[in-house]
Structure formats: C-alpha cells, structure tokens
DSSP file (Angstrom, degrees, kcal/mol; ACC not computed):
  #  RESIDUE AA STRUCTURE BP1 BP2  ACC     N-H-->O    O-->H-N    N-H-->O    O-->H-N    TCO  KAPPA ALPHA  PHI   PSI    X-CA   Y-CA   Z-CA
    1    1 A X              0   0    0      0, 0.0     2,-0.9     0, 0.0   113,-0.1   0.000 360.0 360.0 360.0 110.1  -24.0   35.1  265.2
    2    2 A X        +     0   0    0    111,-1.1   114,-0.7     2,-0.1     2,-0.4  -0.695 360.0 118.0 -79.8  96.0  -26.5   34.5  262.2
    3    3 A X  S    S-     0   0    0     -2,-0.9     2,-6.0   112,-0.2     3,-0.1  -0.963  79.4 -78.4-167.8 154.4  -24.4   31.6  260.4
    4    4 A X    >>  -     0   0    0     -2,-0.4     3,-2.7     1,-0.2     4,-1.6  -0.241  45.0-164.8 -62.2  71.4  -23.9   28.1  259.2
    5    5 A X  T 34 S+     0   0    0     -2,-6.0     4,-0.2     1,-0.2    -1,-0.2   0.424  93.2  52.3 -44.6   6.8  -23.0   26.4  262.8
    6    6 A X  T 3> S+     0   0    0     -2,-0.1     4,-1.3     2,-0.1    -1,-0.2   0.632 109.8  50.9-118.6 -12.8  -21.7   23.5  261.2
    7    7 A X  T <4 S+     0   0    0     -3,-2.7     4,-0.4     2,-0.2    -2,-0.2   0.938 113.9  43.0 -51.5 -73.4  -19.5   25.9  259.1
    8    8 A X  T  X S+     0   0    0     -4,-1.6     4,-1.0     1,-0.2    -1,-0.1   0.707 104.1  57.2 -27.6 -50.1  -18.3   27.5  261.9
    9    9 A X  H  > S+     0   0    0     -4,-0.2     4,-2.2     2,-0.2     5,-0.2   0.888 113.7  55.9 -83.4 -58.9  -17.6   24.4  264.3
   10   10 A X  H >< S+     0   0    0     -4,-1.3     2,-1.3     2,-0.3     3,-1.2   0.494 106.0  43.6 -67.4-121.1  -15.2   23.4  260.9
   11   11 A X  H 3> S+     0   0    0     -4,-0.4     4,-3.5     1,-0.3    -1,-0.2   0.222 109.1  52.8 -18.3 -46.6  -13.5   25.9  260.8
   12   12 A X  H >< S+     0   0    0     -2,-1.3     3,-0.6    -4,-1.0     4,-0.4   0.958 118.3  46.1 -71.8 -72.1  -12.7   26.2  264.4
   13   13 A X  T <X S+     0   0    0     -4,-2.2     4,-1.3    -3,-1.2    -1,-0.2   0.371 106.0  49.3 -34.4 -34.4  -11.6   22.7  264.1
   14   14 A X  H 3> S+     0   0    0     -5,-0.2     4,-1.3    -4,-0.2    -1,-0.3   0.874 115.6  45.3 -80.7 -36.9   -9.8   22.7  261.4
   15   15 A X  H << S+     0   0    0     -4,-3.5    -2,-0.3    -3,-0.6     4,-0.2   0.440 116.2  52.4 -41.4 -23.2   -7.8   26.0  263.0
   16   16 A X  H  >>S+     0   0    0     -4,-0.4     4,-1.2     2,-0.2     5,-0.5   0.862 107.5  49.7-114.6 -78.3   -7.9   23.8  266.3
   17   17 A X  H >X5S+     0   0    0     -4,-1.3     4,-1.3     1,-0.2     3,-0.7   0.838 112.2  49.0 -42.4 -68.7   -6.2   20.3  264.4
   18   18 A X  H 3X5S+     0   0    0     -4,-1.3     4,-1.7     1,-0.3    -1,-0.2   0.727 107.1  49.4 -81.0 -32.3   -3.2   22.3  262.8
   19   19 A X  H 345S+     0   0    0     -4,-0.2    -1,-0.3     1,-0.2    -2,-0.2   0.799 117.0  44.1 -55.6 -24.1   -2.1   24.3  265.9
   20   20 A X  H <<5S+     0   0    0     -4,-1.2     3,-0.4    -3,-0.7    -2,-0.3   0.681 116.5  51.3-106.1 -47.1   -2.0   20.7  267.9
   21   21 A X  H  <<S+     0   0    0     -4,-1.3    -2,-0.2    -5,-0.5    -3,-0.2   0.998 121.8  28.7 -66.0 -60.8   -0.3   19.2  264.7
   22   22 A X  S  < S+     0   0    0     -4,-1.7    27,-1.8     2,-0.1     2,-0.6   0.364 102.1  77.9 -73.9  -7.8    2.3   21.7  264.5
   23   23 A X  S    S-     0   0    0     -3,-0.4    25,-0.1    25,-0.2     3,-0.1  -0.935  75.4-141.5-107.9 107.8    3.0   23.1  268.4
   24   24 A X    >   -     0   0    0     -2,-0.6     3,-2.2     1,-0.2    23,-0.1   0.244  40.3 -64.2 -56.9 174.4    5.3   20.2  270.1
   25   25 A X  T 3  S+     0   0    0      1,-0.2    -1,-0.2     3,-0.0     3,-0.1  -0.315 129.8  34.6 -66.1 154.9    4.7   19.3  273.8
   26   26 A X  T 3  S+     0   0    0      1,-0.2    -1,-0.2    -3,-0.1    -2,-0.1   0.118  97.9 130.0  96.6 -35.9    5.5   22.2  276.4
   27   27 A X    <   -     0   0    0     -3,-2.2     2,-0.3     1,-0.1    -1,-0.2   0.045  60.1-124.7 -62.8 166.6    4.0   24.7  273.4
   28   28 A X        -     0   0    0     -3,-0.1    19,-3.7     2,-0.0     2,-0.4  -0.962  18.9-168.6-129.0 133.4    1.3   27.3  274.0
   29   29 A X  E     -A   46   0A   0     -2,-0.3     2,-0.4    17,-0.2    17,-0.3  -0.953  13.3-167.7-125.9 127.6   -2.2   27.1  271.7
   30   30 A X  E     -A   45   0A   0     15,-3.9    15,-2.2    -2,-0.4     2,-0.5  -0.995   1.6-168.2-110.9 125.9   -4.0   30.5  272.5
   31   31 A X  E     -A   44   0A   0     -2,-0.4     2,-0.3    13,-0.2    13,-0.3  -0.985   7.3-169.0-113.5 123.5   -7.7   30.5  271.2
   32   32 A X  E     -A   43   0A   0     11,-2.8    11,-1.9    -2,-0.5     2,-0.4  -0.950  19.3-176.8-124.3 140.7   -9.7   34.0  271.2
   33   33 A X        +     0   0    0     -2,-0.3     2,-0.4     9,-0.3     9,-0.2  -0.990  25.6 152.0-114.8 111.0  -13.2   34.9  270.6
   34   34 A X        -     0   0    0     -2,-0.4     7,-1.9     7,-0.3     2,-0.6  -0.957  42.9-116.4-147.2 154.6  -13.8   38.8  270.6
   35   35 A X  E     -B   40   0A   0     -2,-0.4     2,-0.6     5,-0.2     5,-0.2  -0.879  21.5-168.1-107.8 146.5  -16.2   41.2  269.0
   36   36 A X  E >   -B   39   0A   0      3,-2.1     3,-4.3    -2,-0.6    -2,-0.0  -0.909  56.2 -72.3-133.6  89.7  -14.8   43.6  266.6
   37   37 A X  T 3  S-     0   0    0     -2,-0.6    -1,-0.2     1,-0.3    76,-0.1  -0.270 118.1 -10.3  54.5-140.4  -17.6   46.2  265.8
   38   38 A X  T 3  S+     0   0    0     -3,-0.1    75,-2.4    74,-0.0    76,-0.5   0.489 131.0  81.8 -79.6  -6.2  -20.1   44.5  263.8
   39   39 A X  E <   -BC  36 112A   0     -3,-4.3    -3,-2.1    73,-0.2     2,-0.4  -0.527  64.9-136.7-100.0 168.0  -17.8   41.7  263.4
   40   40 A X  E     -BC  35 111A   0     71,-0.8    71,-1.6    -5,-0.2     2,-0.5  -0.935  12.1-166.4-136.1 143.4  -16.4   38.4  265.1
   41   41 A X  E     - C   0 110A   0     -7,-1.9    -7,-0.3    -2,-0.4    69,-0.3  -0.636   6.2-168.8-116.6 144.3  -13.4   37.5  265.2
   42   42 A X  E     - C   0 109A   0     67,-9.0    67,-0.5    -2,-0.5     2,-0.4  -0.598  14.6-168.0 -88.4 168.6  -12.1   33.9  266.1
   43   43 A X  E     +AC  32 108A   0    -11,-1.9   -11,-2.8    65,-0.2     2,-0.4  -0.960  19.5 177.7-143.8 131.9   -8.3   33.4  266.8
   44   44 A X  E     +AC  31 107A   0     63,-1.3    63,-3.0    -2,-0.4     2,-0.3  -0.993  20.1 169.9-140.8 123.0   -5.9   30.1  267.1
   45   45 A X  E     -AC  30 106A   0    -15,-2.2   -15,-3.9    -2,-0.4     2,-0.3  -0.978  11.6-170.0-135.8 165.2   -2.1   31.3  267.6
   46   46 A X  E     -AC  29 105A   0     59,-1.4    59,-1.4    -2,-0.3   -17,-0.2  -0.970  39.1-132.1-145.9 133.6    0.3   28.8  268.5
   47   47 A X  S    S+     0   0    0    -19,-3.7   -23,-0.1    -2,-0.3   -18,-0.1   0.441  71.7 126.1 -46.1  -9.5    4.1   28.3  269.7
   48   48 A X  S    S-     0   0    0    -20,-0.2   -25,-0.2   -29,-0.2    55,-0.2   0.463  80.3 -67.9 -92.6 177.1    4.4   25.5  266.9
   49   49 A X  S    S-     0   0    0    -27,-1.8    53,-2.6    53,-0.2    55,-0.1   0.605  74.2-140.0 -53.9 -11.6    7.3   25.2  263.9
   50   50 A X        -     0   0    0     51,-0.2     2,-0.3    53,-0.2    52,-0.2   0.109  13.7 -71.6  74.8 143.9    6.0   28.1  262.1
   51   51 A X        -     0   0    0     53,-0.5    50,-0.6    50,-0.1     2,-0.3  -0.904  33.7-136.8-109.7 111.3    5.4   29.1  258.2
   52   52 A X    >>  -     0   0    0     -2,-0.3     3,-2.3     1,-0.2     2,-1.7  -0.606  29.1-123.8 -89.1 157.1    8.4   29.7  256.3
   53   53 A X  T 34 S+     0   0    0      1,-0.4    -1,-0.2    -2,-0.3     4,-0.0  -0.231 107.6  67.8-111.8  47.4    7.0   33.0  254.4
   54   54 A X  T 34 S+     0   0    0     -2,-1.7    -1,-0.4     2,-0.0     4,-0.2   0.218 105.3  44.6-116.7 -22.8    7.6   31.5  251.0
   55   55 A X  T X4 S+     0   0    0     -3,-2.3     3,-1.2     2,-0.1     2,-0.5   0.884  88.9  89.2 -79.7 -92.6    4.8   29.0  251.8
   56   56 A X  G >< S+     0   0    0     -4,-0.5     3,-1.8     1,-0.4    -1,-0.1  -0.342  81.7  48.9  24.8 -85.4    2.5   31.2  253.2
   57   57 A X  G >  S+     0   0    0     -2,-0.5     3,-0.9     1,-0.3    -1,-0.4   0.583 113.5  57.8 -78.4 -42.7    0.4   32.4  250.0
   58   58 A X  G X  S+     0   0    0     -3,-1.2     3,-0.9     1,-0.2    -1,-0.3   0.426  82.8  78.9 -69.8 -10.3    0.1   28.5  249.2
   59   59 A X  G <  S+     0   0    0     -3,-1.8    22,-0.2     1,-0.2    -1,-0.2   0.587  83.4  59.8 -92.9  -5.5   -1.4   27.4  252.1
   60   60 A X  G <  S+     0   0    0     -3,-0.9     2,-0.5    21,-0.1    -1,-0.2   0.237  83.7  97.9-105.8  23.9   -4.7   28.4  251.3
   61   61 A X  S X  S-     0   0    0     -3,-0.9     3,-0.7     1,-0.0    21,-0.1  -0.936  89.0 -86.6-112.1 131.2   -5.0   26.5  248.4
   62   62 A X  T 3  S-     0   0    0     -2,-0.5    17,-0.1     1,-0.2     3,-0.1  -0.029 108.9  -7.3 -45.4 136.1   -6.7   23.0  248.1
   63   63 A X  T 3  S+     0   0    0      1,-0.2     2,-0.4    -4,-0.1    -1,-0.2   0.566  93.6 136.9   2.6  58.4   -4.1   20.2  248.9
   64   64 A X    <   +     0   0    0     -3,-0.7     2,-0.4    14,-0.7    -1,-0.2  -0.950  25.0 167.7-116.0 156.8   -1.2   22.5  249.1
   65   65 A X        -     0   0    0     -2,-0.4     6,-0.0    -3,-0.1    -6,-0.0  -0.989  42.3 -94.1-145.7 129.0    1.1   21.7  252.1
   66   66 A X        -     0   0    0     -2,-0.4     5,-0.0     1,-0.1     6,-0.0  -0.255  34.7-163.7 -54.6 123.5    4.7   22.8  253.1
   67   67 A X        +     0   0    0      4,-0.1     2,-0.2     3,-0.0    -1,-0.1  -0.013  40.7 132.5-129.0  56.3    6.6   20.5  251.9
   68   68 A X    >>  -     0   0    0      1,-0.1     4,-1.4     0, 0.0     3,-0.9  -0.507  69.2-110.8 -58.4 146.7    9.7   21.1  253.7
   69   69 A X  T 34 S+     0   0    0     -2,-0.2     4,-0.2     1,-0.2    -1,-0.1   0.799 118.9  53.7 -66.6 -10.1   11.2   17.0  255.4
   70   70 A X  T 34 S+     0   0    0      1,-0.2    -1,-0.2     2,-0.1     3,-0.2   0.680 100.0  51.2 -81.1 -15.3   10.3   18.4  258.8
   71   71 A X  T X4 S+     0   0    0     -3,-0.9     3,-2.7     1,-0.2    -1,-0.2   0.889  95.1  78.5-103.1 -46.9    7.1   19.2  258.0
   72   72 A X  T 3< S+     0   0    0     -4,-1.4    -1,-0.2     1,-0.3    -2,-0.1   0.622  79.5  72.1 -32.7 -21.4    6.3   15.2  256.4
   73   73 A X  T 3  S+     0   0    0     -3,-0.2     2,-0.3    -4,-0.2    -1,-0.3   0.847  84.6  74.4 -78.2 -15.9    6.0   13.9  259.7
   74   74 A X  S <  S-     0   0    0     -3,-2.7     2,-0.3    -4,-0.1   -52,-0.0  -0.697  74.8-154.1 -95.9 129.6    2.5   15.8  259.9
   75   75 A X        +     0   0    0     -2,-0.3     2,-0.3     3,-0.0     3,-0.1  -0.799  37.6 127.8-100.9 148.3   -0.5   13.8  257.4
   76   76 A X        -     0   0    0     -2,-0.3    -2,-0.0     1,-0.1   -11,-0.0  -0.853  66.8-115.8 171.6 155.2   -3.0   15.8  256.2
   77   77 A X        -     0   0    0     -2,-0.3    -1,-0.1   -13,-0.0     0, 0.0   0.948  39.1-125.6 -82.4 -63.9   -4.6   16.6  252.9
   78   78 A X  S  > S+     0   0    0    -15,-0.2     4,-0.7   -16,-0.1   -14,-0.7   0.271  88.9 107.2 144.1  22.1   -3.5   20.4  252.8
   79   79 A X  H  >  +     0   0    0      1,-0.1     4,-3.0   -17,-0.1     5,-0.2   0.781  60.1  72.4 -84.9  -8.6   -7.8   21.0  252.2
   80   80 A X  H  4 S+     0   0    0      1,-0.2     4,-0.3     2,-0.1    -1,-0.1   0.970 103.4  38.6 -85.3 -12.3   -8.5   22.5  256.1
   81   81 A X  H >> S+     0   0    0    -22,-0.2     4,-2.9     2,-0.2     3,-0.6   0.873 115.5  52.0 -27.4 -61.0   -6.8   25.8  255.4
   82   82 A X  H 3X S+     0   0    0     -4,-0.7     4,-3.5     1,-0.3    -1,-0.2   0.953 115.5  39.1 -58.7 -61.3   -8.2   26.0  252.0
   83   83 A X  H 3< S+     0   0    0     -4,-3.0    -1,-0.3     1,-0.2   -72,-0.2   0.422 105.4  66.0 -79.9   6.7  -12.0   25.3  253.3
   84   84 A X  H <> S+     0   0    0     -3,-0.6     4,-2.3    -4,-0.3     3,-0.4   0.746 108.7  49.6-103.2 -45.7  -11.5   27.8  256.7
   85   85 A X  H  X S+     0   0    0     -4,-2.9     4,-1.1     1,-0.3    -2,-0.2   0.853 113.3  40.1 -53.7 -44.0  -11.2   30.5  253.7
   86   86 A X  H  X S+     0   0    0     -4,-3.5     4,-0.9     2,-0.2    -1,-0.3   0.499 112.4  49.6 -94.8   2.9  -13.9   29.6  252.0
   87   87 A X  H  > S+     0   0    0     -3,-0.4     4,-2.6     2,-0.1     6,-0.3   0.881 114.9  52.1 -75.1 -40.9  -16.3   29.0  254.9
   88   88 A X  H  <>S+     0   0    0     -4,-2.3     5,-2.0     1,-0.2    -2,-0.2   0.854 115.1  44.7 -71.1 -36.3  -14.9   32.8  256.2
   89   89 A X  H ><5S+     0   0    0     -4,-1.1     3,-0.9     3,-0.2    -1,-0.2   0.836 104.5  54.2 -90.9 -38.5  -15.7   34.1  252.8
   90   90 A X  H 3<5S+     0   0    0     -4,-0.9    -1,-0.2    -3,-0.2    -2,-0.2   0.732 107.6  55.6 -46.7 -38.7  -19.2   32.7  252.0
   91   91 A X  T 3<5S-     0   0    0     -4,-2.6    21,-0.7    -5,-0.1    -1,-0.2   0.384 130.1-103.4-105.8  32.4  -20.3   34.2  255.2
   92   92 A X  T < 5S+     0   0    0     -3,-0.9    -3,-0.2     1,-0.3    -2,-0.1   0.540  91.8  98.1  91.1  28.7  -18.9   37.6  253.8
   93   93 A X      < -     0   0    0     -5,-2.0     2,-0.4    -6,-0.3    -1,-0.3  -0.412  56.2-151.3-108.2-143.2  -15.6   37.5  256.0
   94   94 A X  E     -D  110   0A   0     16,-1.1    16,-2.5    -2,-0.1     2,-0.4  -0.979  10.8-106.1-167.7 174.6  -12.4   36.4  255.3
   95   95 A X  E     -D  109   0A   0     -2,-0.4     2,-0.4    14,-0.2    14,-0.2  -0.974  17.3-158.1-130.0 134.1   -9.2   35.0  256.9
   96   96 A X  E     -D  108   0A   0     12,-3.4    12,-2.3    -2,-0.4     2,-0.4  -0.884   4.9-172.4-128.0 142.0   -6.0   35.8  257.9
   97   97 A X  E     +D  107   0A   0     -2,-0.4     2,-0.3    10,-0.2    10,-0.2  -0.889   5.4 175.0-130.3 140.0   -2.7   34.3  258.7
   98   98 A X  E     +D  106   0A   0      8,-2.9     8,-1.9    -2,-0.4     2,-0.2  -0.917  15.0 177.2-135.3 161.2    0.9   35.2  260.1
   99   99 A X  E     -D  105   0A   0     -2,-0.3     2,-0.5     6,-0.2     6,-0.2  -0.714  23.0-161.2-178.6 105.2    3.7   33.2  260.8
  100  100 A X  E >>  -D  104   0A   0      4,-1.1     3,-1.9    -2,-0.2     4,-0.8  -0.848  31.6-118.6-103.3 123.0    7.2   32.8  261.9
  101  101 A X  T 34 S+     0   0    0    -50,-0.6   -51,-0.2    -2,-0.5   -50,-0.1  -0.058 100.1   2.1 -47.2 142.7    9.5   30.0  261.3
  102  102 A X  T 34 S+     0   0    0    -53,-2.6    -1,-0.3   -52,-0.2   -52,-0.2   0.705 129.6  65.3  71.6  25.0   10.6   28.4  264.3
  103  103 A X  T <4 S-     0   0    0     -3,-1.9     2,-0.4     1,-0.3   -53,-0.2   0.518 100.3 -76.7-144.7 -29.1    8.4   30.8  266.5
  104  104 A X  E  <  - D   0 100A   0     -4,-0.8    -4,-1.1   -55,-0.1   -53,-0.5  -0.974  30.2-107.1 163.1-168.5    4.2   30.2  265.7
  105  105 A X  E     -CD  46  99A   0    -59,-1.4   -59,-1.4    -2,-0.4     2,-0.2  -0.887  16.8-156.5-140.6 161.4    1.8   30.7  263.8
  106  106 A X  E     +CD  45  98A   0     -8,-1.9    -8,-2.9    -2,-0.3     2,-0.6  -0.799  12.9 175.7-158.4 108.7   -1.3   32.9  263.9
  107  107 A X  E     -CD  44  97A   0    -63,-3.0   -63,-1.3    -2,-0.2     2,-0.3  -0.882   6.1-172.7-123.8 112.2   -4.7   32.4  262.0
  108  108 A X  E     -CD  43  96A   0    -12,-2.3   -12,-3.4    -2,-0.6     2,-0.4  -0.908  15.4-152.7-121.9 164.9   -7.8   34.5  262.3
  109  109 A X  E     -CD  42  95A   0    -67,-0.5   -67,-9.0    -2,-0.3     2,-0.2  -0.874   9.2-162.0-124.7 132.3  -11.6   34.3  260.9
  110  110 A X  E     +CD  41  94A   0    -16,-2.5   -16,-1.1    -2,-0.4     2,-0.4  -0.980  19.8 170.0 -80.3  90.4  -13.2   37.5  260.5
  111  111 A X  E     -C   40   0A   0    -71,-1.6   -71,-0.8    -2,-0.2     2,-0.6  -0.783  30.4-120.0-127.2 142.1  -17.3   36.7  260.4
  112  112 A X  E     -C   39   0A   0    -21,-0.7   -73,-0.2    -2,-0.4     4,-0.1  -0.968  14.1-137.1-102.7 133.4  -20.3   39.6  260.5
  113  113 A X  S    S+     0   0    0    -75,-2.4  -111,-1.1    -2,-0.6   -74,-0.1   0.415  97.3  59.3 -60.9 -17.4  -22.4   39.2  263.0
  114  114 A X  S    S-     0   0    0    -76,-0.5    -1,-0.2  -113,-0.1     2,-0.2   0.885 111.2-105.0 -72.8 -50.9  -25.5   39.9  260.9
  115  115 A X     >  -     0   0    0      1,-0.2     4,-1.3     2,-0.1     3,-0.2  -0.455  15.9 -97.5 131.5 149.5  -24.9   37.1  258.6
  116  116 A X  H >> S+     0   0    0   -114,-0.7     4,-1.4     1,-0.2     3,-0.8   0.956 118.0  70.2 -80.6 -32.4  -23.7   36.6  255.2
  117  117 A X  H 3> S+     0   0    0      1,-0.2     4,-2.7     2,-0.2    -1,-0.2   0.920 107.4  37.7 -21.9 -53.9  -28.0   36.4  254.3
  118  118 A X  H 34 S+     0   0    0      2,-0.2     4,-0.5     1,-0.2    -1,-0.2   0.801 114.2  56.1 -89.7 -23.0  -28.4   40.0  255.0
  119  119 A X  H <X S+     0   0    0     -4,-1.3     4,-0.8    -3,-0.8    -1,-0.2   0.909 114.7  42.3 -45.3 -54.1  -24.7   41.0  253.2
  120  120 A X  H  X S+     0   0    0     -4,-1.4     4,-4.5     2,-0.2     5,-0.3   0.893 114.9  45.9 -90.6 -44.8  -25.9   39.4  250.2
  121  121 A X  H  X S+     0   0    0     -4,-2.7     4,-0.6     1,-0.3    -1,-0.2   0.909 112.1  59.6 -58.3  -9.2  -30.1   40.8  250.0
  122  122 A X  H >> S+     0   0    0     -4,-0.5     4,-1.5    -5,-0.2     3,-0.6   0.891 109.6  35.0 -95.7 -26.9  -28.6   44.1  250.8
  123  123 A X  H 3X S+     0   0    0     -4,-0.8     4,-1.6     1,-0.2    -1,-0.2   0.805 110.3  59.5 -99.6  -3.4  -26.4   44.3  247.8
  124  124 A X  H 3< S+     0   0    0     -4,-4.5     4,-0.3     1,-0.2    -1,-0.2   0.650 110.0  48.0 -84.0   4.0  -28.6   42.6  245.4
  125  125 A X  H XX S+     0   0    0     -3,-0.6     4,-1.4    -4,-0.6     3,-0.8   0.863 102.9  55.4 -80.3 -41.2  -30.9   45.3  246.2
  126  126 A X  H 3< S+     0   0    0     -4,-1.5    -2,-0.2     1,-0.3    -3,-0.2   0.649 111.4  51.3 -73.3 -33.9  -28.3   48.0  245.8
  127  127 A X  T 3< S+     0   0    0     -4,-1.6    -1,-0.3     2,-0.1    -2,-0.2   0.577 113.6  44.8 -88.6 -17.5  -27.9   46.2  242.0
  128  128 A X  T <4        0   0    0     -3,-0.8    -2,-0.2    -4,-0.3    -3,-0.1   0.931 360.0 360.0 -53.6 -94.7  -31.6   46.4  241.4
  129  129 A X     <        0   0    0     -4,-1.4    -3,-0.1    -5,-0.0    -2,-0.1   0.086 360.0 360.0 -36.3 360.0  -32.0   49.8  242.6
C-alpha cells in the first residue's frame, strides 16, 4: 500500500477508539483487512449503542457529536470521524458508515493500493493532454 503510514495508523485508530468507546463490556469489535480489486479496504464494526440515523450525515463533520444524554458519558472532540474521511479521501478513497441504534455500528476506509501519488499524476496528465 503506497500511502501516508502515519495517515493510515490514524485512521485505524481513530476507527479503533470509537468502537471501544461505544461497545460496552461482553460487546464484539470485528476488525477486517481485505483486498478489494485494486483497492483496500479496512473495516471496524462493533456490537456498541449504535447511530441513530438522523445523526449519521453529521458525524463526519469537524466537532459534530450525537448529542443524545446517553451518548455524554463518552468525551471526545467529535474531530476523529471527521479526519478518517479526509485521510480516506486525500489518498483518493473514501469512507463509509452504517449504523443501527441499539445494535452497532459499521465503518469502512476504502484506499487504492497504487496510491493517491499516481491517482493524482495520472489525471493531471489527462488535463494536460
């Protein structure tokens, strides 16, 4: 994987923190690594409280947070969502999230495995050209 390893390692960590934040004891944290074609893709699901799917679309914007009272007992800045999007997108993939209240949650990063370097020379050639 041709990428920003310290990019990566955050993400995966920030994906890592909120499953653990959110999944109570007894809960199940599944973590997947798979290649998808030219892609990889990373995966964190969890057993945990769940997204009530009026939050959703908010939760990947810098320091937005559910701000249900259940949800208060968890501290956090509402940024590692926010920055897991934009590392997946800088390296020309993207991120995706699902979520049912009161059953888990499921977030994965989508990366090419060539590198966002070679995404970007190939289309500023394609705009030259």
């Amino acid at each position: 994987l041709d990428a920003d390893h310290r990019a990566i390692r955050q993400m995966v960590l920030n994906l890592l923190s909120n499953a653990i934040k959110f999944t109570d004891s007894g809960g199940t944290i599944t973590v997947t690594v798979e290649q998808r074609g030219p892609d990889i893709q990373i995966g964190v699901t969890d057993t945990g409280i769940g997204i009530p799917i009026e939050d959703m679309p908010r939760l990947a914007k810098p320091f937005e947070q559910v701000s249900g009272s259940r949800d208060r007992n968890y501290e956090g800045t509402g940024l590692g969502l926010a920055l897991t999007k934009s590392f997946a997108e800088m390296h020309g993939g993207h991120m995706s999230l699902s979520s049912i209240e009161g059953e888990g949650t499921s977030v994965s990063i989508l990366l090419p495995i060539s590198g966002a370097s070679e995404r970007v020379a190939e289309e500023e050639s394609r705009e030259v050209a």
